[in-house]
N, C-alpha and C positions, 0 to 999 in steps of 0.2 A: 720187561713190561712193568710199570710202576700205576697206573694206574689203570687197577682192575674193581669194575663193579661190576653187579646182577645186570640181567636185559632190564628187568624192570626196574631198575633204580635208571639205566639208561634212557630208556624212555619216559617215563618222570622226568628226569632232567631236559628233554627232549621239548616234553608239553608244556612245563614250567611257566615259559612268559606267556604264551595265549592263553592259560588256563587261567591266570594270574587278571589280562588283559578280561576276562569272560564274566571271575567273579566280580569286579571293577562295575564293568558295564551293568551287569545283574542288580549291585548294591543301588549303583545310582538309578537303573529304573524303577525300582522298590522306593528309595526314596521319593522319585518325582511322582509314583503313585499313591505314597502316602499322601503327599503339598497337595497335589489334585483333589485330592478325597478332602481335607479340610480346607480345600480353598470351598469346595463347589459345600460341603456344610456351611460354610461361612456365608456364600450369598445367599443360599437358599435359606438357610435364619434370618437373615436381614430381611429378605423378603416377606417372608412368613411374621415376623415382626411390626413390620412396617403396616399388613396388611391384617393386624388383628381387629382391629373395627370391622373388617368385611366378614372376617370372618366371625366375628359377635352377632352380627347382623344377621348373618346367613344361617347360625345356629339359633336365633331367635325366632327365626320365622320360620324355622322345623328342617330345617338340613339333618340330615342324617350326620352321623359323625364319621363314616363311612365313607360317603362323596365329598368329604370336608378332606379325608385322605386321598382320596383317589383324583382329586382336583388340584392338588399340591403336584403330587406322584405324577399325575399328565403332565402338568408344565413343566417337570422337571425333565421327564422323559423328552418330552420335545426340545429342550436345548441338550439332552446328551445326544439325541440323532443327529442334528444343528452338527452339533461339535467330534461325533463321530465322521460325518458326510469329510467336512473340512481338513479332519486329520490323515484320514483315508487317503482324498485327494492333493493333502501334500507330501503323505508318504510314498506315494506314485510316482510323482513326480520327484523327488528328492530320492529315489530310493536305488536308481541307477549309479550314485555318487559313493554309497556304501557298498558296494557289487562286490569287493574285495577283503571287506571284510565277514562275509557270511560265508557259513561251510556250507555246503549241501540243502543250500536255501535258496531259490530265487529270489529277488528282491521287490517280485509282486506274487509271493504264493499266497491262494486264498484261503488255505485251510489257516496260514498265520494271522493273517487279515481276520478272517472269522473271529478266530481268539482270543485276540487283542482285543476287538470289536466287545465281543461278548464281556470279558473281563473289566474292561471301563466302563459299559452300560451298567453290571453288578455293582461295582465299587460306588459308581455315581447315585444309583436310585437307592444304596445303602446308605451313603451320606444324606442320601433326602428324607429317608424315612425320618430319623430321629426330630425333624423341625414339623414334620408332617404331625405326626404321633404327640408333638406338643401345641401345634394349631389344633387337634381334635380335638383336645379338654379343654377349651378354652371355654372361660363359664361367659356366656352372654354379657350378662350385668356388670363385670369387669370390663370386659373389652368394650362394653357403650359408654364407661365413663372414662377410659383409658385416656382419653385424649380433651 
């Protein structure tokens, strides 16, 4: 016998390429929910930019700076349910094609579903906050002559 190792180095060697394959996949959905998170700050500044007259306007005529947040934060919330609803139902569908790559996972469990769900909503209405939080101090008299 020439090549003799530990169980556990044999099994290590064993899990080596899936484990390999796991971190892979892990890295790259980390990345694509970083891009998600500064895409979805990206349009919601643009928007929140675009729309700093209204928002001049609306702090001029006694908005709270409160509803000025929580009017950003709805519309944002509403295209993350939009884009939640959508992703869901392509994960459903698309998700019988992955069958073989999942351990111990169905490929429609809801507790994962929940999760993922939950975890984009957070990420999303994080990225919205900081355009929201800078529409709030918008001083009137700037934003009416802004344009």
């Amino acid at each position: 016998m020439t090549d003799i190792e530990s169980m556990i180095d044999a099994l290590s060697a064993s899990v080596a390429q899936p484990r390999f394959g796991m971190f892979l996949l892990s890295l790259f959905g980390a990345l694509a929910l970083i891009l998600a998170a500064a895409g979805i700050f990206g349009v919601i500044s643009y928007s929140v930019s675009s729309r700093t007259r209204e928002v001049g306007i609306r702090v001029a005529l006694g908005a709270a700076r409160g509803k000025i947040l929580q009017l950003i934060l709805s519309e944002s919330a509403k295209l993350v349910l939009l884009g939640l609803a959508l992703g869901i139902g392509g994960a459903i569908a698309l998700g019988r094609f992955l069958r073989s790559l999942l351990f111990e996972v169905r490929p429609t469990d809801p507790l994962t579903f929940a999760a993922v769900a939950i975890l984009l909503a957070l990420v999303t209405l994080a990225a919205a906050y900081v355009p929201a939080r800078r529409a709030m101090r918008v001083d009137p008299m700037v934003a009416l002559r802004h344009e």
